[in-house]
C-alpha positions in Angstrom: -58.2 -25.5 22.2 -55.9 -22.3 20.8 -54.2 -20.2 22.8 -53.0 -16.7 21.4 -50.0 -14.8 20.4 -51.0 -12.8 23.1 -51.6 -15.4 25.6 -48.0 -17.0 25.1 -46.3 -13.3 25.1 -48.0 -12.4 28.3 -46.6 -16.0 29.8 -43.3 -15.5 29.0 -43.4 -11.9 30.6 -44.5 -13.5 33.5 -41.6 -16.3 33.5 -39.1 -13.0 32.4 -38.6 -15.2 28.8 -37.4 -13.1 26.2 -39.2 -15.1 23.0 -38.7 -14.5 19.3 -41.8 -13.7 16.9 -41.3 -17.1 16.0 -40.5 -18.7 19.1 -43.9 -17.0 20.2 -45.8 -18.2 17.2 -44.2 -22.1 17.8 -45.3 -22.5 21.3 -48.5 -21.2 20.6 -48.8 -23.9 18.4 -47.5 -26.3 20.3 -49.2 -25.4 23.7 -52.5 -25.3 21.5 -51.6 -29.0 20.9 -51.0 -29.8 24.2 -54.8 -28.7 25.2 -56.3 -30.1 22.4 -54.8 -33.5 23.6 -55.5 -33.1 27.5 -59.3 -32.1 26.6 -59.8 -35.6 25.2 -60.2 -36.3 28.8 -63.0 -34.4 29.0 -65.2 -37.6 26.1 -64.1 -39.9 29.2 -67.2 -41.4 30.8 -65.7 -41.4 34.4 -69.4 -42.1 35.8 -68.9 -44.3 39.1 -65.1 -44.2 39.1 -64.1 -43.5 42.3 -61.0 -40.4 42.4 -57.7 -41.0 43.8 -54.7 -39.4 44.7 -52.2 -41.9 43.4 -52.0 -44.1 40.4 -51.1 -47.0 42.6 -51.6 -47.7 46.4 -49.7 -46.2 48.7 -49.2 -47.6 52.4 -48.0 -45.1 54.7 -44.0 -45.5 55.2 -43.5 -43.9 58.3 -42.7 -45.8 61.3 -43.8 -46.2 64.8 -42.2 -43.2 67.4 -39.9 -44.8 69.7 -37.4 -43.1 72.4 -34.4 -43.9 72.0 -31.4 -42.3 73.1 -29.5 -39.2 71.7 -26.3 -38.9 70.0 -23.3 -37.9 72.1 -22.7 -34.1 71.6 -19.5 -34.6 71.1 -19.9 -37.4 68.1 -22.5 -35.5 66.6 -19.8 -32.3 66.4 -16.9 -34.0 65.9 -16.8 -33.0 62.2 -17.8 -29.3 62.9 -14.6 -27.1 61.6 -14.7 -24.7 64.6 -17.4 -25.8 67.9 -17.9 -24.1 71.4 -19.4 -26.4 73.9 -21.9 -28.2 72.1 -22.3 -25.3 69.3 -21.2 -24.9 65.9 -19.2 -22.1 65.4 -20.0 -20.4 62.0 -19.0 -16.8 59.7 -21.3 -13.9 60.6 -24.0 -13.7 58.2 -25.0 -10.1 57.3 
């Protein structure tokens, strides 16, 4: 699959990339390449193969919700540089 001059330039516009002539004429090689190789997938008989998200299984990691109790104010502050009450005291941000 080719992808033009054109093409590449109007990319690298968009990503503020300020390419040579023949920086411009490499990656369109290159990216030409690239697509060539990814539309192999397209001679794949994937007739009866199930999609998937993941390459391998994934259980779910989260665990189960339990109360518990909170951390003491004051621990969870006590390496705030500056605190009022149970507050962290920080610069004004303008």
């Amino acid at each position: 699959m080719k992808i033009s001059e054109e093409e590449v330039r109007h990319v690298a516009k968009l990503a503020r990339l300020d390419l040579t002539d023949e920086e411009v004429a490499m990656f369109s090689r290159q990216v030409g390449d690239i697509l060539d190789y990814v539309d192999q997938l397209n001679t794949v008989d994937t007739e009866g193969v199930e999609g998937a998200s993941h390459a391998i299984s994934v259980n779910n990691a989260f665990r189960e919700d339990k109360v518990k109790d909170s951390m003491d104010p004051d621990l969870a502050l006590s390496n705030a540089p500056e605190r009022e009450d149970t507050d962290i005291i920080v610069p004004k941000v303008i």
